[in-house]
MIROLUM-379142 format. One record per atom (N, C-alpha, C): residue number from 0; atom name; y, z, x. Coordinates in steps of 0.1 Angstrom, whole numbers, plus 2048, in hexadecimal, padded with zeros to 3 digits. Layout:
<nodes>
+-----+------+-----+-----+-----+
!  nr ! atom !  py !  pz !  px !
+-----+------+-----+-----+-----+
! NUM !   CA !   Y !   Z !   X !
...
+-----+------+-----+-----+-----+
</nodes>
This chain:
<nodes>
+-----+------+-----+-----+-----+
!  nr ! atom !  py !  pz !  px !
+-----+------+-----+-----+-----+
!   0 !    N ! CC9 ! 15A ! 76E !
!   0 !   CA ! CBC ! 160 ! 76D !
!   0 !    C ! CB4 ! 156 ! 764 !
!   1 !    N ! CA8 ! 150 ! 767 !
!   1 !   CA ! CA1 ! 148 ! 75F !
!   1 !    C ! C97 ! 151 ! 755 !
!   2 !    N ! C9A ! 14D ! 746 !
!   2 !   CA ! C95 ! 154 ! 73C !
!   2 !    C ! C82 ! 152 ! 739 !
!   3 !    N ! C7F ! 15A ! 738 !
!   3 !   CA ! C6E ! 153 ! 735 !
!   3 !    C ! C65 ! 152 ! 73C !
!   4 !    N ! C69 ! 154 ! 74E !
!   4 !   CA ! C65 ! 14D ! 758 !
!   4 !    C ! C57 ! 156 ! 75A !
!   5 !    N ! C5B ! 162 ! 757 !
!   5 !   CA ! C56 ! 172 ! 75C !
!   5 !    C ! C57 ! 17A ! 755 !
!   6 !    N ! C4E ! 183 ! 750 !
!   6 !   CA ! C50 ! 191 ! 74A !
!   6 !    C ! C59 ! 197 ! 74F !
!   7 !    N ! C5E ! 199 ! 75D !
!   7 !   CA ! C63 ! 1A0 ! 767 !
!   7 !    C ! C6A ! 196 ! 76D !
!   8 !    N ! C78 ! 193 ! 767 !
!   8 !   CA ! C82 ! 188 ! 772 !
!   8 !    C ! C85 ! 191 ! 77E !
!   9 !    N ! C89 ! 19B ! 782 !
!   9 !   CA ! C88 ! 1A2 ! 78E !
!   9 !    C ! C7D ! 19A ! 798 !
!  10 !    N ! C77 ! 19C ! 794 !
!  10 !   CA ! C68 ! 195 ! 79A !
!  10 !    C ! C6F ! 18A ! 7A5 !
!  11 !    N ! C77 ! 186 ! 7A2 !
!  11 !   CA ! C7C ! 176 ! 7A7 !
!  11 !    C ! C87 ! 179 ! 7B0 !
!  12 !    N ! C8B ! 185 ! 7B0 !
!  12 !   CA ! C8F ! 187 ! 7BB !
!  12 !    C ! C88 ! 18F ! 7CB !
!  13 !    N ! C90 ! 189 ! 7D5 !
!  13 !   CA ! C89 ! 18D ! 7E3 !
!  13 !    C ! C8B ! 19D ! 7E3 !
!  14 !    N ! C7F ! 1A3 ! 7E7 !
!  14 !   CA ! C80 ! 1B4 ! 7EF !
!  14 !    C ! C89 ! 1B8 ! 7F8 !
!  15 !    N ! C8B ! 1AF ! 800 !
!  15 !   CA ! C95 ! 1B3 ! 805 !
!  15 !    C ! CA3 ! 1B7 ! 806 !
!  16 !    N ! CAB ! 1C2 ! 80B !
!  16 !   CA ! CB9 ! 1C5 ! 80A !
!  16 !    C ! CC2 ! 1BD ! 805 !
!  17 !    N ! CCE ! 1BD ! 801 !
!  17 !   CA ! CD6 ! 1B7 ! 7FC !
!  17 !    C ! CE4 ! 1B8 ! 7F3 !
!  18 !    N ! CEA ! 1AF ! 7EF !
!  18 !   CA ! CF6 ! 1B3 ! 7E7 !
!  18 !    C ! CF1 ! 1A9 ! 7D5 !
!  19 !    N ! CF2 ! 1AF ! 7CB !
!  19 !   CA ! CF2 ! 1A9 ! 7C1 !
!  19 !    C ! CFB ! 1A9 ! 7BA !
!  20 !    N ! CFF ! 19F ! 7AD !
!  20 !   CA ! D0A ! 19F ! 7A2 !
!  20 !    C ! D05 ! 19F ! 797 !
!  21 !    N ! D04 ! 1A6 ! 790 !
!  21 !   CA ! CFE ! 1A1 ! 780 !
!  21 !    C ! D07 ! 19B ! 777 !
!  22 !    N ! D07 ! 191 ! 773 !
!  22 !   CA ! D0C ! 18C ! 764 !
!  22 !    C ! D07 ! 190 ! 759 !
!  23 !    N ! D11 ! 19B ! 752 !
!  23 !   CA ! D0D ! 19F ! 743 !
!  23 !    C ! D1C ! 198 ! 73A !
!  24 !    N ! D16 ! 19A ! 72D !
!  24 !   CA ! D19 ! 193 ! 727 !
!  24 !    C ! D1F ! 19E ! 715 !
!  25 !    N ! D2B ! 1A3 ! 713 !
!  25 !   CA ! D2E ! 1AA ! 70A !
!  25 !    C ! D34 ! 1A6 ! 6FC !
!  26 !    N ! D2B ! 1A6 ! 6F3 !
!  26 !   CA ! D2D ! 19C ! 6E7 !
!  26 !    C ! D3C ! 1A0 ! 6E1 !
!  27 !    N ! D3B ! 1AF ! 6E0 !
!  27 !   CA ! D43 ! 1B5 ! 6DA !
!  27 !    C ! D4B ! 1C0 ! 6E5 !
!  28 !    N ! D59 ! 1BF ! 6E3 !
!  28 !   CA ! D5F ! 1CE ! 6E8 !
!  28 !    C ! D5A ! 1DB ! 6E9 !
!  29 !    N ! D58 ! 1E3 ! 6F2 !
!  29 !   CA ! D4C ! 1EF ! 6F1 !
!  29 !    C ! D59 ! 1FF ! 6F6 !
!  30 !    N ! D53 ! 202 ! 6F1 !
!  30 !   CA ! D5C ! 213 ! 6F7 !
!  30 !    C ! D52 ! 218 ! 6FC !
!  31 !    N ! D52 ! 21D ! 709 !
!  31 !   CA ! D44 ! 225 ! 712 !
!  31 !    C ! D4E ! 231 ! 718 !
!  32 !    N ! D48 ! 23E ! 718 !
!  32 !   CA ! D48 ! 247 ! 721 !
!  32 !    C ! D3C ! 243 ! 72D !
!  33 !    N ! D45 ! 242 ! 73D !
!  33 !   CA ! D41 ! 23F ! 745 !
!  33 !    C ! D43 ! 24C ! 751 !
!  34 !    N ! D38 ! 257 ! 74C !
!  34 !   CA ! D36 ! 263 ! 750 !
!  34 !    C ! D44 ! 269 ! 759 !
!  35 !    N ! D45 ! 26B ! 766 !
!  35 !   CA ! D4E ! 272 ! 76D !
!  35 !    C ! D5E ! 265 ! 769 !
!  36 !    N ! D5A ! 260 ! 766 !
!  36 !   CA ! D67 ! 253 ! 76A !
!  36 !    C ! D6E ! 255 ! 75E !
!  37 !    N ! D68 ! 259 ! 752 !
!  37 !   CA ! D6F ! 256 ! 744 !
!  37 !    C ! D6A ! 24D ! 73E !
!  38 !    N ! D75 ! 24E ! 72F !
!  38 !   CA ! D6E ! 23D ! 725 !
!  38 !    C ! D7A ! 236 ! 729 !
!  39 !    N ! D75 ! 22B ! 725 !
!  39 !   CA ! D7A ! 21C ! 727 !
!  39 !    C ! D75 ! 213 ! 71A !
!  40 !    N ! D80 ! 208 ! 71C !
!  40 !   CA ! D7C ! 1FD ! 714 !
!  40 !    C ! D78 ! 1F3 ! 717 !
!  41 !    N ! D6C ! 1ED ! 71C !
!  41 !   CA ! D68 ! 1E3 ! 71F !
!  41 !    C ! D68 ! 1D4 ! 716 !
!  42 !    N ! D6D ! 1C7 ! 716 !
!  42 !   CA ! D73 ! 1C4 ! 70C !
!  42 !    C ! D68 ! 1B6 ! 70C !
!  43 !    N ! D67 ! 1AF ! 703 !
!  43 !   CA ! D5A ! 1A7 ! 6FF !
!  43 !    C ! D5E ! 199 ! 70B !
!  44 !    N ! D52 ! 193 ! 70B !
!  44 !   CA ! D55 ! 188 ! 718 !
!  44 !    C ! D48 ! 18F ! 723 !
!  45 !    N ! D4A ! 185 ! 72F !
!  45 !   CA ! D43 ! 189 ! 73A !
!  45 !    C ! D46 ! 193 ! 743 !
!  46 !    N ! D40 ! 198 ! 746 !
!  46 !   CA ! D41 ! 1A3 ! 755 !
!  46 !    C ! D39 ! 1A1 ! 75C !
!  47 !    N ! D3C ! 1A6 ! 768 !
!  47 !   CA ! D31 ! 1A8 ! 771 !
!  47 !    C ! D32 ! 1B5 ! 77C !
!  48 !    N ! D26 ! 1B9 ! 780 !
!  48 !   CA ! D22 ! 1C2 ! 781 !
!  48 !    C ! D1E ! 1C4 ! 795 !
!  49 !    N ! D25 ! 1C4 ! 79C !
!  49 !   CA ! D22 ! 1C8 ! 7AB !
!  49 !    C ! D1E ! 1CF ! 7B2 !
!  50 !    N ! D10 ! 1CF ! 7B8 !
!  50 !   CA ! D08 ! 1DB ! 7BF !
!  50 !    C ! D05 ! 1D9 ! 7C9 !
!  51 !    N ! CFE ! 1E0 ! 7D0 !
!  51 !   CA ! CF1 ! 1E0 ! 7DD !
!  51 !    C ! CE9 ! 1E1 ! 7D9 !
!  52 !    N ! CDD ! 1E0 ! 7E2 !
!  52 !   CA ! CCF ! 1E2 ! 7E4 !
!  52 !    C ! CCB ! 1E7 ! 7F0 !
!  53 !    N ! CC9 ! 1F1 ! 7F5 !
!  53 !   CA ! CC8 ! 1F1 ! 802 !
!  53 !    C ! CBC ! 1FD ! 806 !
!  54 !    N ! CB7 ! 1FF ! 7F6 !
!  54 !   CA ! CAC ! 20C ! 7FA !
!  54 !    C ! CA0 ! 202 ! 7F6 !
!  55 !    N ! C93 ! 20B ! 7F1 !
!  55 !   CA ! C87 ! 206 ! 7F6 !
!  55 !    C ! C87 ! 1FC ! 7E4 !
!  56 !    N ! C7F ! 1F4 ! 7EB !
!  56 !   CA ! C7C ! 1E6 ! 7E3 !
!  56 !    C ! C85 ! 1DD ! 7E0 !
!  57 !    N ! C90 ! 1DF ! 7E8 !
!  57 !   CA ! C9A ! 1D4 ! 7E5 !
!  57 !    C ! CA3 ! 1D0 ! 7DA !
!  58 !    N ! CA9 ! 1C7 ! 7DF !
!  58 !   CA ! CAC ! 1C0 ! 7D1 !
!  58 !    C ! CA4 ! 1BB ! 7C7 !
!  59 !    N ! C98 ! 1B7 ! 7CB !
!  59 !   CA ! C8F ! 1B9 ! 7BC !
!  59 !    C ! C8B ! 1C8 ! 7B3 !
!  60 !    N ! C8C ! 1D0 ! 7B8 !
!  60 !   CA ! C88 ! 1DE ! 7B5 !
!  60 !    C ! C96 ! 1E2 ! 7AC !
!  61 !    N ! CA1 ! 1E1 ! 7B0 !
!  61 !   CA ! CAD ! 1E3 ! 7AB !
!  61 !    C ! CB6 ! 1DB ! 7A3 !
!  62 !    N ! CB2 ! 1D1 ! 7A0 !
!  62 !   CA ! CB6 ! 1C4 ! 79C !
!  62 !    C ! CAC ! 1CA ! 78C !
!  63 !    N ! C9E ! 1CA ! 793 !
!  63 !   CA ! C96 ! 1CB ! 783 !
!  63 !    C ! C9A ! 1D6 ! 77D !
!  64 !    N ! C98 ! 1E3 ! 77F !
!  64 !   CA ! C9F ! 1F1 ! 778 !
!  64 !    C ! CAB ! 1E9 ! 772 !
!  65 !    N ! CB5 ! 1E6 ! 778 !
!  65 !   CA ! CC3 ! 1DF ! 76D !
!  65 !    C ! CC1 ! 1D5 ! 764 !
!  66 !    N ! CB5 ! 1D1 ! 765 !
!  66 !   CA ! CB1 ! 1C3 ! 75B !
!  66 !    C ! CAA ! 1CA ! 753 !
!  67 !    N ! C9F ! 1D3 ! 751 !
!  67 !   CA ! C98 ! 1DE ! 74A !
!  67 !    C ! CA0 ! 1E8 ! 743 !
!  68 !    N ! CA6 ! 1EB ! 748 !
!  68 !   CA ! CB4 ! 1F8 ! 746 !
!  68 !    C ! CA9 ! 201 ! 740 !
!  69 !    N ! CA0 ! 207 ! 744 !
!  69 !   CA ! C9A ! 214 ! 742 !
!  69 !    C ! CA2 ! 21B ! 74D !
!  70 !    N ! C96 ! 227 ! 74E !
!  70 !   CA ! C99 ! 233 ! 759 !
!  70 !    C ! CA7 ! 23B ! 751 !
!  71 !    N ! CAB ! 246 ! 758 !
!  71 !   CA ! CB5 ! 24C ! 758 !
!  71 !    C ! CC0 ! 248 ! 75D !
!  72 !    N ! CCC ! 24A ! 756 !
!  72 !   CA ! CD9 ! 245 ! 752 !
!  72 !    C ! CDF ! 246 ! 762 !
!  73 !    N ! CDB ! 242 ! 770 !
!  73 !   CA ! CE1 ! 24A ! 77D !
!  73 !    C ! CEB ! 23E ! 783 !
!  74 !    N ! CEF ! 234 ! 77F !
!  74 !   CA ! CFF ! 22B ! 787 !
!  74 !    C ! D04 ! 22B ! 778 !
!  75 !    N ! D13 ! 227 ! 77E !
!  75 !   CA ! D1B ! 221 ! 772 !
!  75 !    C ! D14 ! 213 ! 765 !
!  76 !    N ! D0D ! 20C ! 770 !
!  76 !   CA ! D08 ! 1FF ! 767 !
!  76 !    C ! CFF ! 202 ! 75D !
!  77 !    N ! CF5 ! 20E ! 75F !
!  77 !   CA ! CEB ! 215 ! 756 !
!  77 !    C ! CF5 ! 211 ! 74A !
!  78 !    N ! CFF ! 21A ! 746 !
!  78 !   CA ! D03 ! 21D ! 737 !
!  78 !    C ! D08 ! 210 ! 733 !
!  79 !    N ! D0C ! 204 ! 739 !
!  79 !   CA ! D14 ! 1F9 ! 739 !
!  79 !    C ! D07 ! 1F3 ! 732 !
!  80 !    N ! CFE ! 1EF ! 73A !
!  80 !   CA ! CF2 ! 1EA ! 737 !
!  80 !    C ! CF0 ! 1E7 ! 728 !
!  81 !    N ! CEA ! 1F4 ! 721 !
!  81 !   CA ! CEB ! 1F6 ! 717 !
!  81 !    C ! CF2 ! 1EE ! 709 !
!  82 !    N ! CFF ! 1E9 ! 70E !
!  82 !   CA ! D08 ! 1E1 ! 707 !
!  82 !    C ! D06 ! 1D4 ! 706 !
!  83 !    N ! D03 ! 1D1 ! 714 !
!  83 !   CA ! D06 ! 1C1 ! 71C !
!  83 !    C ! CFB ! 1BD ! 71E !
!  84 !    N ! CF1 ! 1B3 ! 71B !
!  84 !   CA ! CE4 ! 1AF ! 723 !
!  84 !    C ! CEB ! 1A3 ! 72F !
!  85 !    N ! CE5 ! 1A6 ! 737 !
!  85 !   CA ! CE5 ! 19A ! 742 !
!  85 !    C ! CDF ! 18E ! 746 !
!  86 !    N ! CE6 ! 184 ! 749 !
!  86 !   CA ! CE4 ! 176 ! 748 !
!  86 !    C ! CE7 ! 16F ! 751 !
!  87 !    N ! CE6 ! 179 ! 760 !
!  87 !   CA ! CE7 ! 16E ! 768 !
!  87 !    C ! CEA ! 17D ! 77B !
!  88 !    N ! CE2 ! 177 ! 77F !
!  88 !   CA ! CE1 ! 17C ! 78E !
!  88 !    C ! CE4 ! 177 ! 79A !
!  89 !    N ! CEE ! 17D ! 7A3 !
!  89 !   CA ! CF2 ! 175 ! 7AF !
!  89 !    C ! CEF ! 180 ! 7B9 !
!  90 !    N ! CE9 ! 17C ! 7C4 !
!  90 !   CA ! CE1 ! 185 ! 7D0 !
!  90 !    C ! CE5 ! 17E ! 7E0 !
!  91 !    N ! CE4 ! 189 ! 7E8 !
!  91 !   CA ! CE3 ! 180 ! 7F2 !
!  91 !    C ! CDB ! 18D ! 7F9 !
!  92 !    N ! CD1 ! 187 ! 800 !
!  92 !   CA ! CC4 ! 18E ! 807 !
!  92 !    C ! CCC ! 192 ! 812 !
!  93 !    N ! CD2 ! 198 ! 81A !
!  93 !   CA ! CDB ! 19C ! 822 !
!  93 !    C ! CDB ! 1AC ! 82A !
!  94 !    N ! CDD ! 1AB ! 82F !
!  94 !   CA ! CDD ! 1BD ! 83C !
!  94 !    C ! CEA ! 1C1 ! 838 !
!  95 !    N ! CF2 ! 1B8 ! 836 !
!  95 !   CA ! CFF ! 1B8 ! 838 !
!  95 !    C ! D08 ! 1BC ! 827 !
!  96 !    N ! D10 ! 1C5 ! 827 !
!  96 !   CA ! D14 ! 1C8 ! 81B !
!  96 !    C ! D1D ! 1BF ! 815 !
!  97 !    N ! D1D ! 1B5 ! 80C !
!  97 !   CA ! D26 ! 1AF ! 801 !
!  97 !    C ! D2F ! 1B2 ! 7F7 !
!  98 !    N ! D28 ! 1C1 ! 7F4 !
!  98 !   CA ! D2F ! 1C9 ! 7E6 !
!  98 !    C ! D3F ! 1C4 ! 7E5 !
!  99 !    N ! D40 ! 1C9 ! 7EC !
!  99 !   CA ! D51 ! 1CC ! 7ED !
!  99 !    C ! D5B ! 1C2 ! 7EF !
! 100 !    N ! D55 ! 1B7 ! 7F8 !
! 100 !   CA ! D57 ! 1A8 ! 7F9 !
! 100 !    C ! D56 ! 1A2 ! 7EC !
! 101 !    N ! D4E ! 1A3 ! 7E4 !
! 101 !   CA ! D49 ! 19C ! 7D9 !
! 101 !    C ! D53 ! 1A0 ! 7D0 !
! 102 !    N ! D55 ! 1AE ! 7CC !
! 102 !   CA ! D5B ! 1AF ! 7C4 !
! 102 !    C ! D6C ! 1AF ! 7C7 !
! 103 !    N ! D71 ! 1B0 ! 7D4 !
! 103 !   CA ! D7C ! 1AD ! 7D5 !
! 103 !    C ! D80 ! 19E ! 7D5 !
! 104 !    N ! D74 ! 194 ! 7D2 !
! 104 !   CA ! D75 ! 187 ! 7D0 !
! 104 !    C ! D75 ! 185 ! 7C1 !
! 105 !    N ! D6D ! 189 ! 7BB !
! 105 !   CA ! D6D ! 185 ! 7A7 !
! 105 !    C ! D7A ! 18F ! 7A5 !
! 106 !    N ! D7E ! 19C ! 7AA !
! 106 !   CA ! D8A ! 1A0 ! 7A6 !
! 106 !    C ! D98 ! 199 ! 7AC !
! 107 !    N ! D9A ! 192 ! 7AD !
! 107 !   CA ! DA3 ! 189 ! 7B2 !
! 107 !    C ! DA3 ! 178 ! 7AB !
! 108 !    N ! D99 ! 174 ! 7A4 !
! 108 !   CA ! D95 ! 16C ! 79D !
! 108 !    C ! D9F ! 167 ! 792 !
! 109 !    N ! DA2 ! 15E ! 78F !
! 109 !   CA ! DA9 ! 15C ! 780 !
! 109 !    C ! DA1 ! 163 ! 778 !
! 110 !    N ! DAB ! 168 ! 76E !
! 110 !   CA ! DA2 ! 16D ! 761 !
! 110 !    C ! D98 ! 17B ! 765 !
! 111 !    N ! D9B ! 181 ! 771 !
! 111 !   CA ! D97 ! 18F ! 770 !
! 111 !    C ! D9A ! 19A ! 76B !
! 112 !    N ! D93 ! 1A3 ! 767 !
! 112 !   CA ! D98 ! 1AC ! 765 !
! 112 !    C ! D91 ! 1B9 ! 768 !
! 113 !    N ! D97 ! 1C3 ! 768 !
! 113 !   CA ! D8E ! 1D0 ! 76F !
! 113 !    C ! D91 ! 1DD ! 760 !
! 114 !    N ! D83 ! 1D9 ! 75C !
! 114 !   CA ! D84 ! 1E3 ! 74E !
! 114 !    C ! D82 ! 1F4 ! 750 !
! 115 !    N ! D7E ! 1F4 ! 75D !
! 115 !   CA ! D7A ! 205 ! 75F !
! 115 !    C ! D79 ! 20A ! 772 !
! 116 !    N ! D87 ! 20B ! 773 !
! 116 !   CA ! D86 ! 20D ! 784 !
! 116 !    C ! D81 ! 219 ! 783 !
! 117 !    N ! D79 ! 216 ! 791 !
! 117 !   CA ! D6F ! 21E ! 797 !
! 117 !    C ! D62 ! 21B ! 797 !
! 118 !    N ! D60 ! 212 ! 78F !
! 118 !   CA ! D56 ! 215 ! 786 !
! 118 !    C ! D49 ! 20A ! 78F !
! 119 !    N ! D3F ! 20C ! 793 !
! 119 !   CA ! D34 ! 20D ! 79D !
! 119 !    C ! D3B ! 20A ! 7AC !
! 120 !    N ! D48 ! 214 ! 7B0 !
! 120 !   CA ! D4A ! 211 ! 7BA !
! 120 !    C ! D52 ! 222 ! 7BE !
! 121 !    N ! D4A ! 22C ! 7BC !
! 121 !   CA ! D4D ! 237 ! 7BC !
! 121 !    C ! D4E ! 23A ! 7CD !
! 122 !    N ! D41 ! 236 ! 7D1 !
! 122 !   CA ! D3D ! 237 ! 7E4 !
! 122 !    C ! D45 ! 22C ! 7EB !
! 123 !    N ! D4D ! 222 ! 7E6 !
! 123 !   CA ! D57 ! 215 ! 7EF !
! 123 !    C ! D5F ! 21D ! 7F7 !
! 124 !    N ! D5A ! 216 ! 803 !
! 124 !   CA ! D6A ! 219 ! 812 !
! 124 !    C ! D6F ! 20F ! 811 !
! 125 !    N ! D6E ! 204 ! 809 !
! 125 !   CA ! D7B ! 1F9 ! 808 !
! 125 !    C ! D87 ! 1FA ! 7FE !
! 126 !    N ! D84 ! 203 ! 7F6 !
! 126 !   CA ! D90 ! 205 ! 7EC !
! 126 !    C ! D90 ! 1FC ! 7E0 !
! 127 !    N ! D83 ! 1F6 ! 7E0 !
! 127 !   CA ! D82 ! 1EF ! 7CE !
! 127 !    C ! D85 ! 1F2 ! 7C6 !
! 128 !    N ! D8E ! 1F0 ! 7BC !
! 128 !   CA ! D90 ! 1F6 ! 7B1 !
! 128 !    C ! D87 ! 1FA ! 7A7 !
! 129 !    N ! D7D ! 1F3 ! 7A8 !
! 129 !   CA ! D6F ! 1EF ! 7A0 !
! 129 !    C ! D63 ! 1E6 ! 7A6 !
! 130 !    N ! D57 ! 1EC ! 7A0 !
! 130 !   CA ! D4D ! 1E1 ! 7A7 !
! 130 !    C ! D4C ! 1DB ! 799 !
! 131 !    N ! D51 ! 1DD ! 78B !
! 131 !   CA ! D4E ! 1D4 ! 783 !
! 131 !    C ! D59 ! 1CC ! 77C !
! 132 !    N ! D5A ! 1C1 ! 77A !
! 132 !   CA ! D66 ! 1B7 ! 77A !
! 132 !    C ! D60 ! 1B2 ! 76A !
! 133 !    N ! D6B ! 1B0 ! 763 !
! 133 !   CA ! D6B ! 1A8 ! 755 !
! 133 !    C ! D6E ! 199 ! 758 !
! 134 !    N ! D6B ! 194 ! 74B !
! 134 !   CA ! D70 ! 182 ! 74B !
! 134 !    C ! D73 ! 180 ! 73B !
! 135 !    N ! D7B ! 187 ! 737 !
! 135 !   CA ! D7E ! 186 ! 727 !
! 135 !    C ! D7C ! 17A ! 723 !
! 136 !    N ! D80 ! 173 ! 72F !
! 136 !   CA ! D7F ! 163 ! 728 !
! 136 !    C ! D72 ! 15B ! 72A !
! 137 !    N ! D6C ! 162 ! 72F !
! 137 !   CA ! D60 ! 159 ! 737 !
! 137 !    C ! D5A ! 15A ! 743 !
! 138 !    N ! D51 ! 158 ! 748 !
! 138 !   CA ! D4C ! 154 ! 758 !
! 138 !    C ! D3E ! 151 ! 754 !
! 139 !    N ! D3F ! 142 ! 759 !
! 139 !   CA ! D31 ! 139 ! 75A !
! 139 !    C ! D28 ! 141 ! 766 !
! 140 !    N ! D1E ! 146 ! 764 !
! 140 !   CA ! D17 ! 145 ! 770 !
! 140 !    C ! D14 ! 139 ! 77B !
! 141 !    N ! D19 ! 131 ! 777 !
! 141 !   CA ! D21 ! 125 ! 783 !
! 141 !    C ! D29 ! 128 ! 78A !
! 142 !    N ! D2E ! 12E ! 785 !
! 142 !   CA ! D3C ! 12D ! 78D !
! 142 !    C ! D3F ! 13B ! 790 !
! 143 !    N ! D36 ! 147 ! 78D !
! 143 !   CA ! D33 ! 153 ! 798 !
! 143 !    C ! D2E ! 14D ! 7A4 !
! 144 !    N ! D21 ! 14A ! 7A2 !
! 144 !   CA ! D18 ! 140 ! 7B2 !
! 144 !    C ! D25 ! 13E ! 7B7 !
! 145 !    N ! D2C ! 132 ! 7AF !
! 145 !   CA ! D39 ! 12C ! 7BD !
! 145 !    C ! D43 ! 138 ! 7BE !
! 146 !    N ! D43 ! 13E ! 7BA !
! 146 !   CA ! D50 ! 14A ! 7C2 !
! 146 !    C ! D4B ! 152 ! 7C9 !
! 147 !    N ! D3C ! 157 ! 7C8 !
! 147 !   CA ! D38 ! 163 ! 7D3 !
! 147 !    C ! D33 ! 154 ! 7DE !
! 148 !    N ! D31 ! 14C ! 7DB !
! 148 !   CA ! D29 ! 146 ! 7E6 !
! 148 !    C ! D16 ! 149 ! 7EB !
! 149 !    N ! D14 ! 14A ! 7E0 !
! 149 !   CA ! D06 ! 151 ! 7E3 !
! 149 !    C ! CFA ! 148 ! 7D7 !
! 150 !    N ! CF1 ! 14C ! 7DB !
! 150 !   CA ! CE5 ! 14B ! 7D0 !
! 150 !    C ! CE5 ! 151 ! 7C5 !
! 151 !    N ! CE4 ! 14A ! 7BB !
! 151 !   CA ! CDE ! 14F ! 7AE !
! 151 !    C ! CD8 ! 14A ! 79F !
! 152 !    N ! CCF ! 153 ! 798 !
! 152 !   CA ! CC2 ! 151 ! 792 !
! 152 !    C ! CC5 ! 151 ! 786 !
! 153 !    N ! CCC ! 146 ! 77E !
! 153 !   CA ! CD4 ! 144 ! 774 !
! 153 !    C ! CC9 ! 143 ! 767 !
+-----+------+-----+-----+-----+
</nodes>
């Protein structure tokens, strides 16, 4: 995500449908109650965060609310948010769903790890353990781009 660019980095993304990733970034170890799922320990390092877009305004509409983190507390990423600011967005303007592909790709990654199964993958018919994946050790937003294969606004 380019810093400065725009009051509104959402802005820079396309309206239309899609699959996105967020790169957040957790300085410190965090304990969160993550409503129906339980608490967890989410542990400092990178995560990232896997969704759709597929209602009205697209992935810029939904993309921005998670970069704002206002509104009411309504996905798993809301309460996450809060801890982690984000530093990096990977989308693909698409009809076609990615979610579950995406994340069954960064969860299979070296150095994954899955700090809170279930967690933004409550509605999955693929059997994800999680739509949100850790990198205790790291992950360049370079080298998300090269594993999903897609665009993104570093």
């Amino acid at each position: 995500m380019r810093q400065g660019v725009d009051d509104d980095p959402g802005n820079l993304l396309p309206t239309q449908s899609g699959t996105y990733a967020l790169l957040l970034h957790m300085a410190q170890p965090v304990q969160l109650s993550v409503g129906r799922l339980g608490v967890f320990s989410f542990p400092a390092g990178d995560t990232v965060y896997v969704g759709s877009a597929f209602g009205p305004g697209g992935l810029r509409a939904r993309v921005a609310r998670h970069l704002r983190g206002d509104g009411r507390k309504h996905w798993h990423i809301d309460i996450l948010r809060a801890h982690a600011p984000v530093y990096g967005v990977c989308y693909a303007a698409r009809a076609e769903h990615l979610e579950c592909v995406w994340s069954q790709t960064l969860a299979a990654a070296p150095g994954a790890h899955i700090p809170a199964p279930g967690f933004g993958s409550s509605d999955c018919m693929a059997g994800c353990p999680s739509h949100l994946i850790s990198f205790p050790s790291g992950l360049s937003a370079r080298r998300l781009q090269q594993l999903l294969s897609t665009k993104c606004e570093i």
